[in-house]
PDB file of N, CA, C and O in Angstrom:
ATOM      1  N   UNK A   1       1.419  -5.659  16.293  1.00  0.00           N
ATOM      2  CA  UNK A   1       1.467  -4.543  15.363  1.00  0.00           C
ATOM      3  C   UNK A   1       1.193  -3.267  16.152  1.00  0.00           C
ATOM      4  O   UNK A   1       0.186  -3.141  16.848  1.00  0.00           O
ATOM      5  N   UNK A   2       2.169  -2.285  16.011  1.00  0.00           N
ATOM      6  CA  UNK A   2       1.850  -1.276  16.867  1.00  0.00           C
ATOM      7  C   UNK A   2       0.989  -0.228  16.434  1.00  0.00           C
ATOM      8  O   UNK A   2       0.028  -0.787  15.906  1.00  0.00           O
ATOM      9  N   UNK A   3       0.816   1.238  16.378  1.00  0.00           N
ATOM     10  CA  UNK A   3       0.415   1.683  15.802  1.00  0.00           C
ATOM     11  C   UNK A   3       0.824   2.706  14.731  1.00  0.00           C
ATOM     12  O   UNK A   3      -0.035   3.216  14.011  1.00  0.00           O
ATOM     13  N   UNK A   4       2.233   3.037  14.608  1.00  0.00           N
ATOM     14  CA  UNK A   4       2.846   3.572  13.641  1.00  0.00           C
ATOM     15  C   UNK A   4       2.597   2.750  12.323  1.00  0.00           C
ATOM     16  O   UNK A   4       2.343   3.201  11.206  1.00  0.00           O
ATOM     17  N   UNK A   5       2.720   1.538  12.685  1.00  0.00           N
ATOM     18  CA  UNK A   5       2.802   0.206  11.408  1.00  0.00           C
ATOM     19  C   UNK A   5       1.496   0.337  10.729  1.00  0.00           C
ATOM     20  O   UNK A   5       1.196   0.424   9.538  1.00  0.00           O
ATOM     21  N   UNK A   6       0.706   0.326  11.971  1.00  0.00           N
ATOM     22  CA  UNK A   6      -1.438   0.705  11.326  1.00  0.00           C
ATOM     23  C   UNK A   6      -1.555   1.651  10.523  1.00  0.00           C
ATOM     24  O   UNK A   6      -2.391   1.704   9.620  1.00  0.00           O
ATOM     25  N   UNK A   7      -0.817   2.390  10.753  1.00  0.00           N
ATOM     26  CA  UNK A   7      -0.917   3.785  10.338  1.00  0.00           C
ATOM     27  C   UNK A   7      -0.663   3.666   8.730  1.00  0.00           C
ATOM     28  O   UNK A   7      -1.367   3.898   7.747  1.00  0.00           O
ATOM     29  N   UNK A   8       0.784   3.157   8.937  1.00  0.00           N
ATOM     30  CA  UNK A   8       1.368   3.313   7.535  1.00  0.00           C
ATOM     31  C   UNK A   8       0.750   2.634   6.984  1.00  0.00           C
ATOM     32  O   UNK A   8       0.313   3.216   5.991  1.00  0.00           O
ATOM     33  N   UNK A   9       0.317   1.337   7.066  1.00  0.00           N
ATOM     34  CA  UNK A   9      -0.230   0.300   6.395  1.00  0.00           C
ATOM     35  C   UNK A   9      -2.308   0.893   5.977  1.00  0.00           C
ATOM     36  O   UNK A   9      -2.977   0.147   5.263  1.00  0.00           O
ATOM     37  N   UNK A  10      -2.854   2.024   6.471  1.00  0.00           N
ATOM     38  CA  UNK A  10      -4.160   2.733   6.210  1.00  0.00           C
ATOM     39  C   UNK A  10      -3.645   3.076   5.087  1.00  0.00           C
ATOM     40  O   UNK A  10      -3.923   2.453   4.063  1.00  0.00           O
ATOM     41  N   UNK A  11      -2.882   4.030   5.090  1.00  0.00           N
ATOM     42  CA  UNK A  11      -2.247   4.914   4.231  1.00  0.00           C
ATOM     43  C   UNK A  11      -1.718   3.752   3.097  1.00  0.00           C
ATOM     44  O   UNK A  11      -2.344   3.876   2.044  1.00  0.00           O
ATOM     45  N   UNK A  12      -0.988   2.956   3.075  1.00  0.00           N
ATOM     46  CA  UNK A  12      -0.585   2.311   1.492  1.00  0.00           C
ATOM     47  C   UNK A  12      -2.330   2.099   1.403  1.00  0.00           C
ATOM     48  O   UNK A  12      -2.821   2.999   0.721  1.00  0.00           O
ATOM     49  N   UNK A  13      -3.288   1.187   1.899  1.00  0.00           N
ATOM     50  CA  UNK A  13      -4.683   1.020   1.421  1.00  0.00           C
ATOM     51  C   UNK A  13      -5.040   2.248   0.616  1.00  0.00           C
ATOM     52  O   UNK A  13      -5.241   2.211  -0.597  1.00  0.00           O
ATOM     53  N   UNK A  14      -5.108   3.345   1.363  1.00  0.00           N
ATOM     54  CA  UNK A  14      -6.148   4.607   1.060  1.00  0.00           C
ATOM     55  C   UNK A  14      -5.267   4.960  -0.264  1.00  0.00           C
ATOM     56  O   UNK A  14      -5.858   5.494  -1.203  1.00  0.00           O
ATOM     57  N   UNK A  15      -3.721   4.650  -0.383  1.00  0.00           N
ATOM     58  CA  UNK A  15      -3.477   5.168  -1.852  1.00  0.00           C
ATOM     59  C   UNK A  15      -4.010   4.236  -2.925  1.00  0.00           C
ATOM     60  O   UNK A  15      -4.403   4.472  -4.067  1.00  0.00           O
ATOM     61  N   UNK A  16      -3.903   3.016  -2.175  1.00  0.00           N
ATOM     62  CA  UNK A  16      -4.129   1.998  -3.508  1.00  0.00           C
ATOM     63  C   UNK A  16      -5.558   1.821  -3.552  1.00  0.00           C
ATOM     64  O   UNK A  16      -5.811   1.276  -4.626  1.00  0.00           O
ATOM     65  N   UNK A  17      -6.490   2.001  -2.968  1.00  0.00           N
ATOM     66  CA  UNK A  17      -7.921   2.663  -3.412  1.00  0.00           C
ATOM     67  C   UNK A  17      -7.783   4.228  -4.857  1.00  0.00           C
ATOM     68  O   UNK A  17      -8.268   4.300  -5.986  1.00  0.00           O
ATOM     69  N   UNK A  18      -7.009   5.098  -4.153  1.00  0.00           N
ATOM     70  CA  UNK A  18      -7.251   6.122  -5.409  1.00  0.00           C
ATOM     71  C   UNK A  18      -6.703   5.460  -6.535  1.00  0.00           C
ATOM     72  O   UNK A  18      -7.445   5.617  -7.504  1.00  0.00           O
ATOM     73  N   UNK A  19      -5.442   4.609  -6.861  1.00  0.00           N
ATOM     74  CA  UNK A  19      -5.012   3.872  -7.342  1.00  0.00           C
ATOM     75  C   UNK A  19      -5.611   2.944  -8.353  1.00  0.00           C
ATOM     76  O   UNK A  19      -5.160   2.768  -9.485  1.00  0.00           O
ATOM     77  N   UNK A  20      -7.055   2.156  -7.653  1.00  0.00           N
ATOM     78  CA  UNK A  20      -7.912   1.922  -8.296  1.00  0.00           C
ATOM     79  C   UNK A  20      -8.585   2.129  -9.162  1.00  0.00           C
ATOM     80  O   UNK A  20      -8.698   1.650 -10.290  1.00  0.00           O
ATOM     81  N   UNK A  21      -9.286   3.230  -8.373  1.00  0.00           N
ATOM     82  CA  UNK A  21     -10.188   4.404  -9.051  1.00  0.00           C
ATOM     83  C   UNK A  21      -9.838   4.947 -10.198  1.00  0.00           C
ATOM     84  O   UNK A  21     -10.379   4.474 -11.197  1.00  0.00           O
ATOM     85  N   UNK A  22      -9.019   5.886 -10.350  1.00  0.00           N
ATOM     86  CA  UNK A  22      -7.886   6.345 -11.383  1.00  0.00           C
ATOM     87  C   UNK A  22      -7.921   5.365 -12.490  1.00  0.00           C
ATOM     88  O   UNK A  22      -8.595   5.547 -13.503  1.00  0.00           O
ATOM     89  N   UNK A  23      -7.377   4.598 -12.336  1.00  0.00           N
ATOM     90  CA  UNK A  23      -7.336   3.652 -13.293  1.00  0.00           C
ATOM     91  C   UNK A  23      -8.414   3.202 -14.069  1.00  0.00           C
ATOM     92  O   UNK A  23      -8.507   3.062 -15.288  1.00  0.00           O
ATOM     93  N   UNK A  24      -9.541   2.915 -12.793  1.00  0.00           N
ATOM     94  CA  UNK A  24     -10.939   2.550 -13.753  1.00  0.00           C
ATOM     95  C   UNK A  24     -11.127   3.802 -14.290  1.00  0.00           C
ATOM     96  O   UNK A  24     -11.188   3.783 -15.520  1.00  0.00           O
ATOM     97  N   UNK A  25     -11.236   4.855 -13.791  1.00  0.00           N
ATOM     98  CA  UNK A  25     -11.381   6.479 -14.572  1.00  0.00           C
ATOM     99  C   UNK A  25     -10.579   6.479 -15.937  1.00  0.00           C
ATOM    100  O   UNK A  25     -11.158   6.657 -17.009  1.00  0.00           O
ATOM    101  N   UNK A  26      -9.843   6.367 -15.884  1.00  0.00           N
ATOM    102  CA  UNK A  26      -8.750   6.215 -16.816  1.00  0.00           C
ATOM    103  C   UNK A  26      -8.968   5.399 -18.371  1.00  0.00           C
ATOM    104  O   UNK A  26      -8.683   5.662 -19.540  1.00  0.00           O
ATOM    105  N   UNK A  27      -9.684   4.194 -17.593  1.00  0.00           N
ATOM    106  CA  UNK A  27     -10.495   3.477 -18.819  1.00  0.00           C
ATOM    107  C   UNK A  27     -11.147   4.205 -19.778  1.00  0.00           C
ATOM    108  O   UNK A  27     -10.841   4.397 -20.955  1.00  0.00           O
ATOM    109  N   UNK A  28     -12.027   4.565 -19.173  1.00  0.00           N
ATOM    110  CA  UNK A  28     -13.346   5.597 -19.836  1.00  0.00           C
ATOM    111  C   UNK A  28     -12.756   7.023 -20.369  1.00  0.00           C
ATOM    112  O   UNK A  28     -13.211   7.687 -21.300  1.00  0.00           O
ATOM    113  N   UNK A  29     -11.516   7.361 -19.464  1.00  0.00           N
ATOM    114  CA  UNK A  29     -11.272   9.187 -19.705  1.00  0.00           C
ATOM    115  C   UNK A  29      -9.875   9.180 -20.191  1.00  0.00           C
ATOM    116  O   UNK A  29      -9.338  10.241 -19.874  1.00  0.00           O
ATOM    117  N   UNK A  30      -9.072   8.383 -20.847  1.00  0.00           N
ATOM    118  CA  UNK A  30      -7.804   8.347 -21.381  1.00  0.00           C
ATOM    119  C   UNK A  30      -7.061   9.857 -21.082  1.00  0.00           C
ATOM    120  O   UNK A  30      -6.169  10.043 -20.254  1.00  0.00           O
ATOM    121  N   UNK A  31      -7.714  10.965 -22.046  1.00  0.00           N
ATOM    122  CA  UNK A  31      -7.347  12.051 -22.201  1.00  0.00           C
ATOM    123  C   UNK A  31      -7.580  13.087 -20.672  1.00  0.00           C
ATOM    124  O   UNK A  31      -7.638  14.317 -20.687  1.00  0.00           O
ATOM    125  N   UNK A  32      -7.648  12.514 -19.862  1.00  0.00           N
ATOM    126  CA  UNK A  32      -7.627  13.273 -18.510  1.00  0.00           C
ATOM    127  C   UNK A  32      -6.548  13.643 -18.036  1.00  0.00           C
ATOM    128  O   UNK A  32      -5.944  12.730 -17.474  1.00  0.00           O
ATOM    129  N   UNK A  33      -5.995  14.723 -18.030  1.00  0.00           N
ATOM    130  CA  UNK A  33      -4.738  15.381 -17.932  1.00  0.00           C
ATOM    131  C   UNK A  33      -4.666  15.372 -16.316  1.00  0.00           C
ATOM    132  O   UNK A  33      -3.501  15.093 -16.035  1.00  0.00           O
ATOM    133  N   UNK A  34      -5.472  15.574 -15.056  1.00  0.00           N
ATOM    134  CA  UNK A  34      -5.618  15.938 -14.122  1.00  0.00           C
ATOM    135  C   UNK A  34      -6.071  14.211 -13.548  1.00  0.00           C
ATOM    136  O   UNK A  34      -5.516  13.655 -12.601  1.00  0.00           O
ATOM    137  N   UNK A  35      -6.722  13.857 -14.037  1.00  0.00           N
ATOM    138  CA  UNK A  35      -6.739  12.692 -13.706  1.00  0.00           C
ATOM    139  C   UNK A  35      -5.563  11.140 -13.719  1.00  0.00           C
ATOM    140  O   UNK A  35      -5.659  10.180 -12.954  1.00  0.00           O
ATOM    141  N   UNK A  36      -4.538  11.324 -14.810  1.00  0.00           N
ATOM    142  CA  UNK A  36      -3.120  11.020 -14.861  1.00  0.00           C
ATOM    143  C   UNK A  36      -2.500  11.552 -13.860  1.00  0.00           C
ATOM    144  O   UNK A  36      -1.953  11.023 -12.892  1.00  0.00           O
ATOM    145  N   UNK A  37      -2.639  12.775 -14.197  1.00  0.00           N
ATOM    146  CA  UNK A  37      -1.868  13.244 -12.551  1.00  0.00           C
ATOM    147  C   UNK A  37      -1.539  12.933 -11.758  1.00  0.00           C
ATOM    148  O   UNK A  37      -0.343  12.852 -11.475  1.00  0.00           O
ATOM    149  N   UNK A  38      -2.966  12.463 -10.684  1.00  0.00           N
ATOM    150  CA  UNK A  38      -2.996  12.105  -9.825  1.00  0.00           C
ATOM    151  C   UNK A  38      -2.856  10.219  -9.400  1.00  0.00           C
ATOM    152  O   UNK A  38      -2.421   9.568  -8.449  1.00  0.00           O
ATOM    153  N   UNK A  39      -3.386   9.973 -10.482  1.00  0.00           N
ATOM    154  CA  UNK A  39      -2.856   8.561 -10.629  1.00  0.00           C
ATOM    155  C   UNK A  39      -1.489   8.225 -10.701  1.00  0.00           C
ATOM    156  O   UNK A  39      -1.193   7.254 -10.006  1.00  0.00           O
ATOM    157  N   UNK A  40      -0.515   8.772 -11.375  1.00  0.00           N
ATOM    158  CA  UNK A  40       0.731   8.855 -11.203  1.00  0.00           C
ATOM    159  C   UNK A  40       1.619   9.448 -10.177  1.00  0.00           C
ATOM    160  O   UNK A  40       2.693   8.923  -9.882  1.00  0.00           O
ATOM    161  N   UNK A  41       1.217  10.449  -9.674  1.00  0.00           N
ATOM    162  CA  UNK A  41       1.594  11.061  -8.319  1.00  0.00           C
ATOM    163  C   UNK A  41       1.286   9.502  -7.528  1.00  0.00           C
ATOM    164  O   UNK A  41       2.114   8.591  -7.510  1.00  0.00           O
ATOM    165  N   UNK A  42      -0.005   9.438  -6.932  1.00  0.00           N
ATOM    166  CA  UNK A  42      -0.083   8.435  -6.574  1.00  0.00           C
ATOM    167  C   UNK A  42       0.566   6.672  -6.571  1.00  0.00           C
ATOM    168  O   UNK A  42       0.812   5.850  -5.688  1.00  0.00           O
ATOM    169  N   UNK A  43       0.625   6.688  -7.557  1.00  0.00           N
ATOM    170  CA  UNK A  43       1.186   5.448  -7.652  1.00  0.00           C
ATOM    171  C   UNK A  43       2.888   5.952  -7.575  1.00  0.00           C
ATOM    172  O   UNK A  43       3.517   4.902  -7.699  1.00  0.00           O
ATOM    173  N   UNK A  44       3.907   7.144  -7.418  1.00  0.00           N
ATOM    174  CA  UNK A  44       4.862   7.367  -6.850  1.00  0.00           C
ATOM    175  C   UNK A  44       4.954   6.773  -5.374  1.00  0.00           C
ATOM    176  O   UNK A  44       5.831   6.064  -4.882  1.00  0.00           O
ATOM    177  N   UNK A  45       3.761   7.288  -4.808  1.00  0.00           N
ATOM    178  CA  UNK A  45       3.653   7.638  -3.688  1.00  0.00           C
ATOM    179  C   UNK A  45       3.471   6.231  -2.997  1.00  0.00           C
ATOM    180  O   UNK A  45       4.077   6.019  -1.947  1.00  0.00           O
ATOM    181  N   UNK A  46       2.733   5.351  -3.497  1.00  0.00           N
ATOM    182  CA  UNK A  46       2.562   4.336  -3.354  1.00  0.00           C
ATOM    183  C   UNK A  46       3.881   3.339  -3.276  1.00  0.00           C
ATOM    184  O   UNK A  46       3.963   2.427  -2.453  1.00  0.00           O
ATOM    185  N   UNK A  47       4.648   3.571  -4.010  1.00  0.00           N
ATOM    186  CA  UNK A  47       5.781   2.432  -4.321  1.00  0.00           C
ATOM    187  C   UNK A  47       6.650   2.923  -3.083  1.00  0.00           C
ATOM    188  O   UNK A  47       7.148   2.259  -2.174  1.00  0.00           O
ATOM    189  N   UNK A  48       6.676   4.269  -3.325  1.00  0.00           N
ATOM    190  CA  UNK A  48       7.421   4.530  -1.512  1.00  0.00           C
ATOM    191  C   UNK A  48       6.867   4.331  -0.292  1.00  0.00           C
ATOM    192  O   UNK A  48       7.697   3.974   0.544  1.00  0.00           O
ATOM    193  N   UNK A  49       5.773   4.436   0.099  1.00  0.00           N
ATOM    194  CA  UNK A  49       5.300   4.031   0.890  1.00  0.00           C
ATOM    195  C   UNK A  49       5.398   2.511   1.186  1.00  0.00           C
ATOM    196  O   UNK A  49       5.504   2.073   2.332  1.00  0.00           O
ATOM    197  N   UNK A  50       5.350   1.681  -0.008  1.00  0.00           N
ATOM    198  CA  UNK A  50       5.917   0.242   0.580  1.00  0.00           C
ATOM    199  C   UNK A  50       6.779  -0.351   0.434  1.00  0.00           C
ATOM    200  O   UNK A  50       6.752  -1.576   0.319  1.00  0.00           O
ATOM    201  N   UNK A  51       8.073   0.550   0.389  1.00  0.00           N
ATOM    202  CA  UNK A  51       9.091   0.542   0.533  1.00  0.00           C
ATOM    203  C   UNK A  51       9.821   0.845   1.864  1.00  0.00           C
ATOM    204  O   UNK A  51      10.640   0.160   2.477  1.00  0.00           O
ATOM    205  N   UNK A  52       9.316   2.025   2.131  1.00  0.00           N
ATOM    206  CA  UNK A  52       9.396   2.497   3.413  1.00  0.00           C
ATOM    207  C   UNK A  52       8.465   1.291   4.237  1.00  0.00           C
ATOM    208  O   UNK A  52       9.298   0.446   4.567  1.00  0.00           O
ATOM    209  N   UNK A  53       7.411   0.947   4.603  1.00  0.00           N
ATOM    210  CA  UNK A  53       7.159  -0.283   5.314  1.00  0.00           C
ATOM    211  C   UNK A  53       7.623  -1.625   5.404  1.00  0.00           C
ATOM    212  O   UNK A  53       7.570  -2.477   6.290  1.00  0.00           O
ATOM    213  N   UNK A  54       8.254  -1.575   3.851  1.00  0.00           N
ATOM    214  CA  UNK A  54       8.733  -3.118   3.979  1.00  0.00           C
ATOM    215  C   UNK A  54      10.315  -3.187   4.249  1.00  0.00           C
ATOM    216  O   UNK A  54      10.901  -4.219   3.920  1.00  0.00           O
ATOM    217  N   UNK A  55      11.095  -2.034   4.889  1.00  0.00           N
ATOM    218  CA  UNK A  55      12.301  -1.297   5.003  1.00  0.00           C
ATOM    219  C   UNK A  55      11.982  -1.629   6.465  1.00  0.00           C
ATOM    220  O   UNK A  55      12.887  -2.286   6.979  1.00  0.00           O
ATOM    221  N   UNK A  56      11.109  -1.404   7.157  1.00  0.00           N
ATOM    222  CA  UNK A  56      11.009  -1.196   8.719  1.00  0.00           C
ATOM    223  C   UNK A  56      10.442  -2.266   9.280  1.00  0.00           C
ATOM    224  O   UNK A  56      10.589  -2.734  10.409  1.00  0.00           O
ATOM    225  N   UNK A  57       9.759  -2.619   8.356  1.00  0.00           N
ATOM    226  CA  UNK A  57       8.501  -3.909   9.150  1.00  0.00           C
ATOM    227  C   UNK A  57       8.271  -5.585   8.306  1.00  0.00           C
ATOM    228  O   UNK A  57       7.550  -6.497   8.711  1.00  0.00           O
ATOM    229  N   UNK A  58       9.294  -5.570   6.833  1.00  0.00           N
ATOM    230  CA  UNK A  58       9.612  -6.662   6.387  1.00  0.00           C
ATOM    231  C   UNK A  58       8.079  -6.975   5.009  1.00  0.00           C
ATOM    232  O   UNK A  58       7.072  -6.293   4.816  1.00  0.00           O
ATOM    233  N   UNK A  59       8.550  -8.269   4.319  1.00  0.00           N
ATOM    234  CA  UNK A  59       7.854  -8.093   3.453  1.00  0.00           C
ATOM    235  C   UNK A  59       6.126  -8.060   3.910  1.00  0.00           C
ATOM    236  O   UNK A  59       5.617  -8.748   4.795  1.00  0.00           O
ATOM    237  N   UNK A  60       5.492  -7.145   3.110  1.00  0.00           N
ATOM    238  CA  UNK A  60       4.272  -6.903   2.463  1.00  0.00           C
ATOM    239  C   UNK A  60       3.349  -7.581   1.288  1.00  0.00           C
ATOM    240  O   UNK A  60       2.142  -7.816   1.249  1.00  0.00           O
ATOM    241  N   UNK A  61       4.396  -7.798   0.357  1.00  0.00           N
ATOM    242  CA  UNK A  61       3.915  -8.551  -0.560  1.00  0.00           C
ATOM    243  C   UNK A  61       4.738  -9.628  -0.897  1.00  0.00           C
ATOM    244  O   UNK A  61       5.954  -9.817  -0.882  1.00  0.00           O
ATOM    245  N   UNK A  62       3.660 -10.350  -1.235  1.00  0.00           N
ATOM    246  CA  UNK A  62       4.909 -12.270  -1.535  1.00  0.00           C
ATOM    247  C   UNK A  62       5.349 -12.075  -2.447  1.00  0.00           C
ATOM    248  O   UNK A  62       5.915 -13.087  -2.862  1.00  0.00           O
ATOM    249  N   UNK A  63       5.477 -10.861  -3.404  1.00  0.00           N
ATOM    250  CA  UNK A  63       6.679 -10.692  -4.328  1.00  0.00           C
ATOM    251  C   UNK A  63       7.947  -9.991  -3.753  1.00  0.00           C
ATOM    252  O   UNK A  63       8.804  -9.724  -4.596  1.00  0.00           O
ATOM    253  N   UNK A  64       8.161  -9.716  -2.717  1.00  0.00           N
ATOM    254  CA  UNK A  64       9.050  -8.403  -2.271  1.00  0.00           C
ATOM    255  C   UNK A  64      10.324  -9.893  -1.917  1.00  0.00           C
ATOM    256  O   UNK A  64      10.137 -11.109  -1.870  1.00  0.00           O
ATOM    257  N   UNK A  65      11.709  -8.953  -1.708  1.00  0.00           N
ATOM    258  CA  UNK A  65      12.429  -9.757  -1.491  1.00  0.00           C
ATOM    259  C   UNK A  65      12.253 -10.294   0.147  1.00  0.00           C
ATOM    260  O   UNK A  65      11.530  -9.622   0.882  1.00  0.00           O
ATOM    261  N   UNK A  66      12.818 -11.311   0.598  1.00  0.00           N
ATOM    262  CA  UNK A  66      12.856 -12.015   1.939  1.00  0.00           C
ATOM    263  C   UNK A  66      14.155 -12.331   2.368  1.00  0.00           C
ATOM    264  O   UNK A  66      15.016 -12.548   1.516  1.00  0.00           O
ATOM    265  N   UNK A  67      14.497 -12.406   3.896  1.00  0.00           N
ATOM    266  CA  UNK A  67      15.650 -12.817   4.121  1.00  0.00           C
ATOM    267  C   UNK A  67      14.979 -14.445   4.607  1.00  0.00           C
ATOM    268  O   UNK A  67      13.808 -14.779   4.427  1.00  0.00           O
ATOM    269  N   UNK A  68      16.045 -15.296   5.245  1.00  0.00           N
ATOM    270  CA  UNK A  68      15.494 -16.014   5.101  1.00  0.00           C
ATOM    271  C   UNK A  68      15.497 -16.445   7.205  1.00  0.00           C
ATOM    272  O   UNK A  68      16.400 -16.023   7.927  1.00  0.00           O
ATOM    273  N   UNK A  69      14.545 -17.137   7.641  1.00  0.00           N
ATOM    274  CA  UNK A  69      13.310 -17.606   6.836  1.00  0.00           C
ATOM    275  C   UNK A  69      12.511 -17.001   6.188  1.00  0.00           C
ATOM    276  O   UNK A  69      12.760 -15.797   6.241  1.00  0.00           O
ATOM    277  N   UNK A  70      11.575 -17.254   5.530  1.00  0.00           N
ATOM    278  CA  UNK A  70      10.996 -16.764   4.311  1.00  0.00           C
ATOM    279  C   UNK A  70       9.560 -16.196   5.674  1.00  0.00           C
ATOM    280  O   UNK A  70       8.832 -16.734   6.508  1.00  0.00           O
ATOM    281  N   UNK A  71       9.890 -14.645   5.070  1.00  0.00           N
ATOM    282  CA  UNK A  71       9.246 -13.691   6.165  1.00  0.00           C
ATOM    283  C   UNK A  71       7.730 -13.050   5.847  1.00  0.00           C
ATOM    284  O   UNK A  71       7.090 -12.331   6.615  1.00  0.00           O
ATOM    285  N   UNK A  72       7.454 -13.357   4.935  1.00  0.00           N
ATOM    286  CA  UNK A  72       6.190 -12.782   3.926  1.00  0.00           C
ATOM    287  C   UNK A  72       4.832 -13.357   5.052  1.00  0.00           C
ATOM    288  O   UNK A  72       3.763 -12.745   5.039  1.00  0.00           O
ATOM    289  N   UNK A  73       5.029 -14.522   5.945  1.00  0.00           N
ATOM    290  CA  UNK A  73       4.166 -15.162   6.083  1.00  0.00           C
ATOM    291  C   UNK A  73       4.040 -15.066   8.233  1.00  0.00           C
ATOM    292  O   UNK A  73       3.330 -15.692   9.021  1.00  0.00           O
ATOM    293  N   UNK A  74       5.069 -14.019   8.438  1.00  0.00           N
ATOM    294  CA  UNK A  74       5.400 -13.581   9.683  1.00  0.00           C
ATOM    295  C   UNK A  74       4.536 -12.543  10.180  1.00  0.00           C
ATOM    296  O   UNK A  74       4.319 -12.465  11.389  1.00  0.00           O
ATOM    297  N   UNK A  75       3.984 -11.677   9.296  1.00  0.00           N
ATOM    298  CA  UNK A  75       2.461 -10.351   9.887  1.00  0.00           C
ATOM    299  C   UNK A  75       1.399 -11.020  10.086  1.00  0.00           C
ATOM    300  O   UNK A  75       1.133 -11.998   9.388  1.00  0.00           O
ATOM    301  N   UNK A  76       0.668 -10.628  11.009  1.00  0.00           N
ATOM    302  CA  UNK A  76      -0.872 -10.821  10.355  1.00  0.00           C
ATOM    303  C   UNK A  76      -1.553 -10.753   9.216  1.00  0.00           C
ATOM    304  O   UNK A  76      -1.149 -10.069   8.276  1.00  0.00           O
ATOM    305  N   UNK A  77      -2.495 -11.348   9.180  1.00  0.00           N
ATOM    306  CA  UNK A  77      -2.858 -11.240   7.587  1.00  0.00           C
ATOM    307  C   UNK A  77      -3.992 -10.374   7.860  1.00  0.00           C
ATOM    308  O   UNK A  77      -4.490 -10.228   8.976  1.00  0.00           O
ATOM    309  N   UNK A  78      -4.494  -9.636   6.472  1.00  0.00           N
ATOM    310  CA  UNK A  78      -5.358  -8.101   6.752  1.00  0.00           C
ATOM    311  C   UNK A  78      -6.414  -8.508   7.565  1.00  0.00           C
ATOM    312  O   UNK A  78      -6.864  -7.696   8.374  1.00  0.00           O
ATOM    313  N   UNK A  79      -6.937  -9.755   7.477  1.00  0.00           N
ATOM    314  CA  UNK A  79      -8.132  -9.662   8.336  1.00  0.00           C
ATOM    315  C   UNK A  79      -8.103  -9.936   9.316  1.00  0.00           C
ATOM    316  O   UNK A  79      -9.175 -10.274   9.818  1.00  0.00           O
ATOM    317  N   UNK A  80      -7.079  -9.950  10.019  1.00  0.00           N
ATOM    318  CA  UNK A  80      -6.441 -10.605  11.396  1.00  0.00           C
ATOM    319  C   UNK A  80      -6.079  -9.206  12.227  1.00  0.00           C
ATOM    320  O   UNK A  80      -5.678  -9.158  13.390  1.00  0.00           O
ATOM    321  N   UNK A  81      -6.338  -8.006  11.277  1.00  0.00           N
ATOM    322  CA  UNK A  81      -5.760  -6.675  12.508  1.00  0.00           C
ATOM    323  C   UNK A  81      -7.098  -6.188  12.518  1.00  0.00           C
ATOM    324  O   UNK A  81      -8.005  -6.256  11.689  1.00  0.00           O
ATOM    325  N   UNK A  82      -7.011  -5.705  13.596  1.00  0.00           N
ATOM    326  CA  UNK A  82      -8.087  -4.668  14.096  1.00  0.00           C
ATOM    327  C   UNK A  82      -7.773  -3.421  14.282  1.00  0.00           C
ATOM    328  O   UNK A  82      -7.160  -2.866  15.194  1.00  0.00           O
ATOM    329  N   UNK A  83      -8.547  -2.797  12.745  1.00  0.00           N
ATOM    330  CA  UNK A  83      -8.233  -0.907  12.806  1.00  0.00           C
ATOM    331  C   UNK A  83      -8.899  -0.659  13.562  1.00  0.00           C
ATOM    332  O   UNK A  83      -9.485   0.374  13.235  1.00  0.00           O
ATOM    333  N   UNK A  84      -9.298  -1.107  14.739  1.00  0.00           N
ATOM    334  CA  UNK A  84     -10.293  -0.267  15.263  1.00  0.00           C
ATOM    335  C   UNK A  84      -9.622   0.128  16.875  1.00  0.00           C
ATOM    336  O   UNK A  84      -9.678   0.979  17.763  1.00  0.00           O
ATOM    337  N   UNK A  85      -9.155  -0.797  16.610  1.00  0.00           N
ATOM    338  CA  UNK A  85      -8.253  -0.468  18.490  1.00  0.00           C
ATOM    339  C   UNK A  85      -6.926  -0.398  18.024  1.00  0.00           C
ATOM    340  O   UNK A  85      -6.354  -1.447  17.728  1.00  0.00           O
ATOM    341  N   UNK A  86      -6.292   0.803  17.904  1.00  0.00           N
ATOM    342  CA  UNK A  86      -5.310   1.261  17.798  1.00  0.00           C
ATOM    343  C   UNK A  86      -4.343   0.816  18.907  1.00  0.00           C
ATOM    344  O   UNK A  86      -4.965   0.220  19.786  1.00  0.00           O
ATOM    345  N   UNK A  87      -2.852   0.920  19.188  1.00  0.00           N
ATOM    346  CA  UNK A  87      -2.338   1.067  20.005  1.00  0.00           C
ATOM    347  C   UNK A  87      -2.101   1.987  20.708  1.00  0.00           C
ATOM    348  O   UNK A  87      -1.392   1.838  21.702  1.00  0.00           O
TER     349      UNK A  87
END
């Protein structure tokens, strides 16, 4: 995994953390105009982003399509990379 791939792959995390959040916010604050917002911006942002990764670097999620052999199971799995030593 090089480090463009790290990169992108921080970035889908760090959206789907606000992603989270939002949502649990969302529970409690329905009527949050600013808080939809950004949850929806976000979750735009999100679906492209792993689109764009799974466009360049193959499936991400075991729902995404596969060519075959069945490729979902070809990355490392998250706890197998190390953000810490970049390339």
């Amino acid at each position: 995994m090089n480090k463009a791939q790290k990169d992108l792959l921080v970035e889908i995390m760090e959206i789907n953390f606000v992603l989270v959040e939002t949502a649990l916010y969302l529970d409690t604050h329905p009527n949050d105009e600013n808080a939809l917002r950004l949850h929806n911006n976000s979750s735009h942002r999100y679906h492209q982003l792993l689109d764009m990764y799974e466009a360049k670097y193959g499936p991400l999620r075991n729902t995404s399509m596969s060519g075959y052999p069945w490729a979902y199971i070809e990355e490392p799995w998250p706890w197998d990379i190390d953000f810490n030593n970049f390339c």
